[in-house]
C-alpha positions as CSV (number, residue, x, y, z in Angstrom):
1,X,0.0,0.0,0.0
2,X,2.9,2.1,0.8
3,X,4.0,1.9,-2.7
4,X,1.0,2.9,-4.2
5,X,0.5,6.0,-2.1
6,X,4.4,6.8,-3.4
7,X,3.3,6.7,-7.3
8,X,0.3,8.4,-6.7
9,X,1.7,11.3,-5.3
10,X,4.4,11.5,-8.1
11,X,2.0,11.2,-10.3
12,X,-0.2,14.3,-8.7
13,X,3.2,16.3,-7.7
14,X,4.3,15.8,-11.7
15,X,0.5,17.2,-13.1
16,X,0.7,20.2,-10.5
17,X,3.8,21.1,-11.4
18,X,3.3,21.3,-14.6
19,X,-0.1,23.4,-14.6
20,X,2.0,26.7,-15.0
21,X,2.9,25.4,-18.6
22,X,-1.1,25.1,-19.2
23,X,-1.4,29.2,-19.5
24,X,-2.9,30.9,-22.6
25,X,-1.0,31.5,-25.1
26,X,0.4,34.9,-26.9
27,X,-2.1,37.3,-27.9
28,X,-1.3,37.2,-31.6
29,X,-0.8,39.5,-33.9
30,X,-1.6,40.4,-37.7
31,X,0.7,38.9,-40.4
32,X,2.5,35.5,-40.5
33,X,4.7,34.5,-37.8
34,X,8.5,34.8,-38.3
35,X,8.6,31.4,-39.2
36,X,6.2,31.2,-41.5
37,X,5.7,28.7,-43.6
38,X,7.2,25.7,-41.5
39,X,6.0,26.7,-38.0
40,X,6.0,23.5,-36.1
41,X,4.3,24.3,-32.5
42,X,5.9,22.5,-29.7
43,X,4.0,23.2,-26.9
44,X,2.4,21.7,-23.7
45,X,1.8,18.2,-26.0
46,X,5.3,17.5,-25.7
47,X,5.0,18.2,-21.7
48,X,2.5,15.5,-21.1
49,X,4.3,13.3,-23.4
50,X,7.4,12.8,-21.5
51,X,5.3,12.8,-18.5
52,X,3.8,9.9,-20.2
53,X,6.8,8.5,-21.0
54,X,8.3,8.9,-17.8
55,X,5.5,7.6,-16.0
56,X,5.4,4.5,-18.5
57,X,9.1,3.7,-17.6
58,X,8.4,3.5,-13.7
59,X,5.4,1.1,-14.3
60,X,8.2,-1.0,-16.3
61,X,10.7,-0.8,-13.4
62,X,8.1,-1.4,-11.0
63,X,6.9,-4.7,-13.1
64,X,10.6,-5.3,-13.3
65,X,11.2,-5.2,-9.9
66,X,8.2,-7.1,-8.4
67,X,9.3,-9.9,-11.2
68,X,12.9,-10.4,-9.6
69,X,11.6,-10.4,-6.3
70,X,9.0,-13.1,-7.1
């Protein structure tokens, strides 16, 4: 049970520290951006991707582990 409690409070502390990278975005402007016309946004997407993947590694390590002990 102790474990449990342990990921799901990583889990939370991850999520609620990332909230600040949820704001709005720019106001934009007229015209095309300075990229423009291969703008690729990279924006909070990516975040929760490599919290996903991050989170999907510890599940493997946890699996791992509980295997070798078994």
């Amino acid at each position: 049970m102790k474990t449990t409690s342990k990921i799901i409070f990583t889990t939370l502390f991850i999520f609620i520290a990332n909230l600040g990278f949820c704001g709005p975005a720019a106001p934009g402007g007229g015209g095309h951006p300075a990229c423009w016309p291969v703008c690729i946004p990279v924006d909070n997407g990516l975040v929760f991707l490599i919290i996903a993947a991050g989170l999907y590694g510890c599940k493997k390590l946890y699996d791992f582990q509980k295997k070798v002990k078994a």
